[in-house]
N, C-alpha and C positions, 0 to 999 in steps of 0.2 A: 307628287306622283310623277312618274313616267308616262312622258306620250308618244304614242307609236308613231314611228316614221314611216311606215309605209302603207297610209292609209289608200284606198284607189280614190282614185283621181284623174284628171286630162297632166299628161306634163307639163312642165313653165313653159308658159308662151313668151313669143318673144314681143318685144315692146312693141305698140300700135304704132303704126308708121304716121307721122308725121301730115295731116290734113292740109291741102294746098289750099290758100286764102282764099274766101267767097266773097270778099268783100275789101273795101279799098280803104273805108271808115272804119271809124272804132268798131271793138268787137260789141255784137249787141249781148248782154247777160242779162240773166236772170238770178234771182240769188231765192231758196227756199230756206225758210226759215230766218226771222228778222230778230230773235230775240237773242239771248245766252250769246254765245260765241258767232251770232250771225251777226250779233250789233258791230261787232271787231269789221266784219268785208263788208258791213254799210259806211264805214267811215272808210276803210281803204277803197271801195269804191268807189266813194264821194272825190277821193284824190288822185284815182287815175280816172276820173270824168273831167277833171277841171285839165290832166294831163293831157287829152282829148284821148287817150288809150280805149274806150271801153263808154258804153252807153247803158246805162243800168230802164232795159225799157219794161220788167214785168220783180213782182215781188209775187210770194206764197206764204200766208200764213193764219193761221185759225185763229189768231188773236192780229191782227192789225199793226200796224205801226203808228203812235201818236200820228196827228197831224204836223205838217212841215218839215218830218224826219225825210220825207223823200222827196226828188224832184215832180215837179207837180206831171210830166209826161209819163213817169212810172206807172204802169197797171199794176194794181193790188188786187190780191185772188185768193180764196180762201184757203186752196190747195193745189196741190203740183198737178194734178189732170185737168182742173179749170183753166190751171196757166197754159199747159201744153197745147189744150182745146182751142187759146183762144190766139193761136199763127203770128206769134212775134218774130220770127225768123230768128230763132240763137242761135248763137255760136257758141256759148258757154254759160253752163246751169252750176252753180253753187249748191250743195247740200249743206245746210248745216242744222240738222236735226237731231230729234235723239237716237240713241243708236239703234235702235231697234226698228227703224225706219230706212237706213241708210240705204238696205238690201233693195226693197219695191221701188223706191224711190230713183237709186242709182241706176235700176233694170230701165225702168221708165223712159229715165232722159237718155240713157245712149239708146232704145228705139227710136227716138223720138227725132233723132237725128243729131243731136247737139254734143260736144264736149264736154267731161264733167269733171269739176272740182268737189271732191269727197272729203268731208273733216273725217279726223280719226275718231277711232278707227273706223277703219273702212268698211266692216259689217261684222257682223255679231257670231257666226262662223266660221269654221276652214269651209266649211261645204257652200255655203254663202260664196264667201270668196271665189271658190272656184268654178261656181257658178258667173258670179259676175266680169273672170277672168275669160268665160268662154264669149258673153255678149259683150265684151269690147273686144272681142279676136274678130268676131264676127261682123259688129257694126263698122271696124275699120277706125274707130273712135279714140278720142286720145282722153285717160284718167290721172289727173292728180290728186295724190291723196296728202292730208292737210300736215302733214308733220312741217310744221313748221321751221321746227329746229335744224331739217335737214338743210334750210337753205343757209344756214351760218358760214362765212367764207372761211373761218377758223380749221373746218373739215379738211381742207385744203391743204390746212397750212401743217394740220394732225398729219396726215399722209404723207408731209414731206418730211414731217421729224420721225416719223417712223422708218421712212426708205434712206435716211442718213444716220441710224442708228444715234439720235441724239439722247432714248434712254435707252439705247441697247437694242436689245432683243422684246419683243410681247409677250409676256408670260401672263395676261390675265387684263380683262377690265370689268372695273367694277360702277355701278350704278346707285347714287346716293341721294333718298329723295324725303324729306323731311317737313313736311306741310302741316297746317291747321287745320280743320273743316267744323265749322261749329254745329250743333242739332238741325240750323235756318239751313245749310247746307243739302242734308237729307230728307228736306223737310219740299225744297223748292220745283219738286215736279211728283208724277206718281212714279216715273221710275228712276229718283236715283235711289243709289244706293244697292240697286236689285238686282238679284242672277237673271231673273226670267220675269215678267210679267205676262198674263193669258195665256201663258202657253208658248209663248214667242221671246229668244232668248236676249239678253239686254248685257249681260255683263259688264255691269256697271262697277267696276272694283277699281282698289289705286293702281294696280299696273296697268289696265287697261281703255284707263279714262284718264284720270286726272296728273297724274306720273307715267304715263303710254311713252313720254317723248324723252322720256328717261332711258328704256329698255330701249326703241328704235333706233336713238342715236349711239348707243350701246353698239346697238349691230350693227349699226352702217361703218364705223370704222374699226368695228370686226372683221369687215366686208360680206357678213352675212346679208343677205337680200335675198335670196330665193329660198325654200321650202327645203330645199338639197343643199344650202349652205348650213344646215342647221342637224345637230345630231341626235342629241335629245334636250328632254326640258323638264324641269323638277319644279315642284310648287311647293311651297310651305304657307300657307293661306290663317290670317287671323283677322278676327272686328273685335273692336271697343266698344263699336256706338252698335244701337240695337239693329243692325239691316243685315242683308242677305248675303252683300257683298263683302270682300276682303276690304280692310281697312289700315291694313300693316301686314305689309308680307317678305320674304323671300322667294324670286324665281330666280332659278340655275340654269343658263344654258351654255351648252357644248356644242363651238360650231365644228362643222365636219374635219376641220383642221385640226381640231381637238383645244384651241382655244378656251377656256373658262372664262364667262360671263356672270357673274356674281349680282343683282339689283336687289339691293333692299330697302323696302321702301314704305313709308307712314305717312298715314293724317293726322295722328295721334301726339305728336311732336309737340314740348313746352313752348317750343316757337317756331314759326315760317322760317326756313334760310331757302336760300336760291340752289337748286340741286345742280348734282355732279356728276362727272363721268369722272373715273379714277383710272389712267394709264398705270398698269404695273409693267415697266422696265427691270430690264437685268443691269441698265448701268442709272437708272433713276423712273423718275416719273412725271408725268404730265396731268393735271386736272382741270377740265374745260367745265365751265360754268354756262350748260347753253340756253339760259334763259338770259343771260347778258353778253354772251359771244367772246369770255374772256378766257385765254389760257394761260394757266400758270403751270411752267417749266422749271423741274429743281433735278440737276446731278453734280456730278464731282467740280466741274468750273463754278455753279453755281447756280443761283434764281432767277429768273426775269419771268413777267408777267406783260402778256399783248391782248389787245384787243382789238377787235374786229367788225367789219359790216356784215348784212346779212342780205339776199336775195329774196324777196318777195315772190310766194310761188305762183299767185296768181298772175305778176308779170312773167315769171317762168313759162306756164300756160302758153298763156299769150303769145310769148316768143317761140315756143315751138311749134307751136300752129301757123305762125307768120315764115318761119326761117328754119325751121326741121331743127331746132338746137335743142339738148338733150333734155326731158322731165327732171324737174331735183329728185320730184318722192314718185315716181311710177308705182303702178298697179301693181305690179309684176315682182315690184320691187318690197313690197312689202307682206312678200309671201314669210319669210321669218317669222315677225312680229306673229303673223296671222297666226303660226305655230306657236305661240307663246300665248295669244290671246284662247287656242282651241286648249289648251293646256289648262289655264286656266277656268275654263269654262266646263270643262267633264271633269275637274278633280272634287274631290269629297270637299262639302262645305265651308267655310271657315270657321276654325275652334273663336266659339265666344272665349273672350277675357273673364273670369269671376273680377267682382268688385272688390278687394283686395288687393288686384294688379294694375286698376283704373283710379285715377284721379281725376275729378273735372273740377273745370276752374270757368268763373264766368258766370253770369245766369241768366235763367232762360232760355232763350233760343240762342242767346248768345256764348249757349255753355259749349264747351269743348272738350274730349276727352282725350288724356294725357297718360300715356303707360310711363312708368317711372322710370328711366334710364334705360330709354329705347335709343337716344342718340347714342351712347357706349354698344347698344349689340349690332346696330347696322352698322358703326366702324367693324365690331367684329365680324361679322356675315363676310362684309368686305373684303379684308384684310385675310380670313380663311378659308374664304369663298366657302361657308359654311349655311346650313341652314339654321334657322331660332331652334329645333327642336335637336340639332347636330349641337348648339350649343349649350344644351339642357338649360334654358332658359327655365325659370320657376314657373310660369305659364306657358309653356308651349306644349306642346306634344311630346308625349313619351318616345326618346329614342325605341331605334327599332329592338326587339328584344335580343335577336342575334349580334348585335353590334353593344349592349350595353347588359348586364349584369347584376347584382347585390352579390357583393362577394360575402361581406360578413355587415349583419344587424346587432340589434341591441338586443335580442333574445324576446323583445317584444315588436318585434315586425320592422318598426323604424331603422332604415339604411345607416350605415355609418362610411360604407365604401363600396362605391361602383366602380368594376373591373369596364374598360371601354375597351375594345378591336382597336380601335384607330382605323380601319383599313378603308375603311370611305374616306379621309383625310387626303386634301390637294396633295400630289407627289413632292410638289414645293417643301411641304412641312417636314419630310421622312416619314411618312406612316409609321405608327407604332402603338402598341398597348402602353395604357395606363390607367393609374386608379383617381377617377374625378363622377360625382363630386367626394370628398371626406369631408365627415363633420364631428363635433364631438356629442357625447352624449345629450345635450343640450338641445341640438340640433343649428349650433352653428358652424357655417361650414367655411373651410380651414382653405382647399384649394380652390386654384382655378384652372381655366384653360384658354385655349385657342384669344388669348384676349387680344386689343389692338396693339398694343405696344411691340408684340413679340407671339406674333400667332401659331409660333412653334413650340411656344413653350406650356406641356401639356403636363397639369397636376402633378401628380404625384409618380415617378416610374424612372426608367434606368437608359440612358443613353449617349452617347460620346458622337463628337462629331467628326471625328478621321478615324477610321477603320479604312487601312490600306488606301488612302485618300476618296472614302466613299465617305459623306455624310448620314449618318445616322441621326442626326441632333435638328436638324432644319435650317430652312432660313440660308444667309448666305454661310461661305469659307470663309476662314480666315487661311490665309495661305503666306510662307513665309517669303515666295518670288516677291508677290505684290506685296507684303507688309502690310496688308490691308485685307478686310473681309470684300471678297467679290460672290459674285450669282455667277452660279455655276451647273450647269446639269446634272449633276454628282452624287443625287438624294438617293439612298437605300428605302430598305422599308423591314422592319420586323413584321413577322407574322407568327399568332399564336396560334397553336395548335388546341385542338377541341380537348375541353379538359378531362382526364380520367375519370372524376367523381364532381358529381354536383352539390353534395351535400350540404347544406348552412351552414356558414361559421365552424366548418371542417377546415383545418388546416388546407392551405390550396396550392395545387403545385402542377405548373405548366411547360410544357414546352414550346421554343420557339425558335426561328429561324433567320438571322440575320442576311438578309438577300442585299447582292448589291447591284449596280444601276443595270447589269446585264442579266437579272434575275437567279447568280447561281449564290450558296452558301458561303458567306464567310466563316461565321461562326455558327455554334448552337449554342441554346443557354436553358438552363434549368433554371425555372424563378418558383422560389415560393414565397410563401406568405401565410398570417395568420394572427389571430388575435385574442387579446385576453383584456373582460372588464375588469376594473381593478376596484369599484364603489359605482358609487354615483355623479362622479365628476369626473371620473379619469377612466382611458381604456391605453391600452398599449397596440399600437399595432408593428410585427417584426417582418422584415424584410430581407429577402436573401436571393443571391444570385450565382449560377455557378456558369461559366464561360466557357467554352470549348471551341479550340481554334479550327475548322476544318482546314486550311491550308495556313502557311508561315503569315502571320499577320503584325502590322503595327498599330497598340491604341492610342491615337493622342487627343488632341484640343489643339482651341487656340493658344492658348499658353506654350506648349509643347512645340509649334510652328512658331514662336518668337511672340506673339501677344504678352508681354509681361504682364500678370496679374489676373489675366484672364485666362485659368486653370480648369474649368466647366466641364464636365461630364463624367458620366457616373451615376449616381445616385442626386435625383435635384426633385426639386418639392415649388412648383409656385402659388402664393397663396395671393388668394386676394387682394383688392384695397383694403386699407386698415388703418387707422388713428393712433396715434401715443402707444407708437413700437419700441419697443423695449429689448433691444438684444445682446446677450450676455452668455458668457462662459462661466469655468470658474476662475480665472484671474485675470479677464478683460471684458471691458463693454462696452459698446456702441459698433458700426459699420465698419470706422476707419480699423479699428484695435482687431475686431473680429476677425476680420475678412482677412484670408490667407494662413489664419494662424491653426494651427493644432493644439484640439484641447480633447479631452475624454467627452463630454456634452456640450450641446449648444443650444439656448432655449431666446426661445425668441415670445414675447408678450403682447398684445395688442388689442384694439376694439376693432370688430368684424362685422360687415354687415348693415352700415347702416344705409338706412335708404328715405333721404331727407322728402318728409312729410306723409313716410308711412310708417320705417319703425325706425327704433335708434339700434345704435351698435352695440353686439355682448360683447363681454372680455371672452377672453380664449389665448390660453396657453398651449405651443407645439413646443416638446424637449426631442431632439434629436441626437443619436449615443453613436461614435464615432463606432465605425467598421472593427470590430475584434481583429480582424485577420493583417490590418495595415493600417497605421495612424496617415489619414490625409490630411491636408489644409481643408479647412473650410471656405467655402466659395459665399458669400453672401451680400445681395442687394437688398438696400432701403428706399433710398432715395429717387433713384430713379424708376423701380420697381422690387415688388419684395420677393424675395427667392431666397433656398438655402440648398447649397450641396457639397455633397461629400466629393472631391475632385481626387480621381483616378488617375489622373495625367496632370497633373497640375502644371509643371514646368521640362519635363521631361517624357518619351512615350516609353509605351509598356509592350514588350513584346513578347509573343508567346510564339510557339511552334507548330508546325500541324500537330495533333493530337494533345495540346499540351491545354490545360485546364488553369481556371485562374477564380476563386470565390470569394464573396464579399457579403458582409449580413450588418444590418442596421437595426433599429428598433424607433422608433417616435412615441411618445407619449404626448397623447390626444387628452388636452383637459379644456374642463369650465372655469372660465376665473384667471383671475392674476395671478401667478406664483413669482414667491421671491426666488432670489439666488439659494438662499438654505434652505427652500421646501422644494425645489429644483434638484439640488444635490443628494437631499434625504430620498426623493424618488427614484433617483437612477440607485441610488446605492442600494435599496431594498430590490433590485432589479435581480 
């Protein structure tokens, strides 16, 4: 969902100004809360005591601390109004409670006169928030809020490879956070796991508990920090395990720069890894690991990987109460997040998983649940800054109805080919219509899209990557100055036009718009399409396209700009992973033989679909019939990924005139099963 940006409010205040020392000795603290994540600042208190930094004289908590955990002059109090009541003179209160406390608790101690250290998040609303932004305006008080991550010196070192352009330009960062959490997990207090309990909101989900420092550090070298660095915020909200809160999600945020912020993130994961920030560069990228402070840098010179110290914020604190030097995580400063936590917190609930899309592995309390190749769609989310239900994940949510389609079914309800807009797709990619998912009668399905490897490359549909050197195709240029594919500003966008008839498995015939980076027409195109079952294992689907130049244009590719080999655009199909691919004409076979050559059909063989330790893979046969109007090479990968296209430019561009028309018509034959070379050729030939 969308969150409104211009909720009322007080404006951002500006940072509390710096408290002049009351004292000459360690700071006196208090820390609420001694269990979960407060055991962590009873040990780093224990070690800036022995520093002589800090004097730990009062503790809070309903349950106690074993004996011997604290210095025997420590006061132990059942709760934060006993502590306060009973005139320790602080100078700094620790919150580390649940969150649904953080709000009274945090109001509390800046009355109360003291400094306060807040774990994230910082409370359970925007309105919260900006409540608690007025009483530290007012008390004069200074807040740090616990993002820990923020103190990584790495940030640092991010900011200086950014301002020396070492991957270019920022075109995007992405957030990648892939944890465990077993049933003992949500089992360990009454609210984890929970939107709300009694009525009082808790937003206990993985963006905003346990992967929070995922998104935050996300946006701090976004430089998003305040409420107005932040433009909107999307959610795509899922659970596995049975609670309330999100447990695998996607959030989208746009900072006002226009920036895309991509996080996608699970508990559900086959295994713990250490999450990521993913710099997207226009001349490479960077991925900081900031749960170990390491960055690794990869562009054109090369790879190297550094790692780094970190700043302890509660010495932070300290030092800026003592010497005015600046908060790492200010109050103030984590007005962002705070819009991404309210985002999350008023969006519709999270779509339970059916058990079909879950695996648990483990028992007991010790079980865990596992969505099946959820590492593969957060690469994807990533990579297309997409959301699970943008990438018609089998469990997610239905795209939106305007944005996706059933062009033609099996004449019993079951899809065979969804027409997609494209037109919410990152400008990165070239927005454009295309037909994903196809499957065959069977119901195994043949395409794919937005995957990691190559997030531009979208099912089934028609597109070339130089039009008057405007990309239509995605992804970088190949360009023949550089000899090389660069990132470039360059991306068009097709737009289709609302179709004449809506009919079912009516022939379909659309109009569309090729715009290029300055929003005017290059071309128009008339696309149809339509389809014929052929039995019960086979259906045809025919493809056609008619071009119209509005002004003098050139079509090419890479090939066309000097890529030898790489002839791409046009007519291109990408399918799936797939096992014991089989690809054949009628007088050559395999990738190397195939690829470039011209032949009347191209049929490609394989098993689809599998998805180890839920189902196995079906066979499924795609035959593809060379363009009637112009024999091109065929374009086609295996190995590295599988794809098949009919290449319009192969090695040379194609140019038309204003008003000057240019068409091209294909056919695929969509089967179950394996076909040979002679039930391949007997098919095309009854064609």
């Amino acid at each position: 969902m969308d969150t409104p940006l211009t909720q009322p409010g007080p404006p951002t205040l500006p940072a509390a100004k710096a408290a002049s020392p009351r004292r000459t000795g360690p700071a006196r603290v208090a820390l609420i809360g001694v269990h979960g994540f407060g055991a962590h600042h009873l040990k780093n208190l224990e070690r800036l005591t022995r520093a002589g930094a800090v004097e730990l004289v009062a503790v809070a908590d309903p349950n106690p601390p074993s004996p011997g955990a604290l210095p025997d002059s420590t006061a132990v109090h059942p709760d934060l109004q006993s502590l306060l009541a009973g005139e320790h003179g602080l100078d700094v209160v620790i919150v580390a409670t649940p969150i649904q406390t953080h709000a009274p608790l945090a109001l509390a101690t800046l009355a109360s006169g003291a400094d306060l250290y807040l774990e994230k998040p910082p409370v359970a609303s925007l309105a919260d928030f900006r409540q608690l932004q007025e009483a530290a305006e007012a008390s004069g008080r200074s807040v740090q809020i616990g993002f820990q991550s923020l103190g990584s010196q790495a940030l640092a070192a991010i900011d200086e490879l950014l301002r020396d352009g070492t991957i270019g330009t920022l075109q995007g960062i992405g957030a990648t956070g892939r944890w465990v959490r077993d049933r003992a997990y949500y089992k360990r207090s009454r609210w984890a796991g929970k939107r709300s309990m009694d009525g009082v909101d808790v937003v206990d989900g993985v963006a905003t508990n346990p992967l929070a420092h995922a998104i935050a550090t996300a946006l701090r070298i976004a430089g998003a920090r305040t409420v107005d660095d932040v433009s909107s915020v999307e959610t795509d909200l899922y659970r596995a395990n049975d609670i309330e809160a999100d447990d695998t999600s996607v959030i989208r945020i746009r900072t006002s720069a226009g920036l895309p912020i991509t996080c996608a993130l699970t508990l559900c994961a086959s295994e713990s890894v250490e999450p990521y920030i993913t710099l997207q560069g226009s001349r490479g990228t960077a991925v900081f690991h900031y749960t170990k402070d390491r960055l690794h840098v990869s562009n054109a010179d090369g790879e190297h990987s550094l790692e780094f110290g970190r700043d302890d914020l509660t010495e932070n604190l300290l030092e800026h109460l003592a010497e005015g030097s600046e908060l790492t995580s200010a109050l103030n400063d984590s007005g962002a997040f705070m819009l991404v936590l309210e985002a999350v917190r008023t969006a519709e609930p999270p779509a339970p998983l059916t058990s079909g899309y879950v695996r648990w592995e483990g028992d007991g309390e010790a079980a865990h649940a596992v969505i099946p190749g959820i590492e593969d769609a957060l690469e994807r989310a990533i990579g297309a800054h997409a959301t699970f239900s943008e990438l018609a994940l089998p469990w997610a949510r239905p795209a939106d109805p305007a944005a996706a389609t059933v062009l033609f079914d099996d004449d019993g309800g079951r899809p065979l080919a969804v027409q997609r807009t494209g037109a919410r797709l990152n400008a990165g990619l070239s927005p454009r219509p295309y037909l994903h998912p196809v499957s065959t009668l069977g119901g195994t399905l043949v395409t794919d899209h937005l995957p990691a490897d190559h997030p531009w490359h979208l099912g089934a549909g028609f597109a070339l990557q130089d039009v008057n050197g405007t990309n239509f195709w995605g992804g970088r240029t190949y360009t023949r100055d550089a000899g090389a594919y660069v990132s470039r500003q360059d991306h068009g966008r097709i737009e289709l036009l609302p179709p004449g008839s809506d009919m079912p498995n009516e022939p379909d015939v659309r109009q569309l718009r090729w715009l290029g980076t300055d929003g005017q027409p290059l071309l128009t195109e008339q696309r149809t399409a339509s389809r014929e079952v052929l039995g019960e294992r086979v259906w045809r689907l025919d493809l056609g396209t008619e071009l119209t130049a509005v002004v003098d244009v050139s079509l090419g590719s890479p090939g066309s700009n000097g890529a030898a080999g790489s002839g791409y655009g046009g007519f291109f199909w990408r399918l799936p992973a797939c096992s014991g691919a089989r690809i054949f004409t009628s007088d050559a076979e395999g990738e190397p033989a195939v690829h470039g050559s011209v032949a009347p059909w191209l049929a490609w063989t394989a098993s689809f679909g599998e998805v180890p330790g839920i189902r196995s893979g079906q066979p499924a046969t795609l035959v593809f019939s060379a363009p009637a109007e112009s024999a091109h090479p065929w374009f086609v990968r295996c190995s590295g990924y599988p794809a098949v296209g009919s290449a319009l430019a192969w090695d040379k561009p194609v140019a038309l005139a204003a008003g000057e028309s240019l068409q091209r018509s294909l056919s695929v034959w969509v089967c179950d099963g394996e076909l040979s070379p002679a039930a391949v050729a007997s098919l095309v030939a009854r064609r």
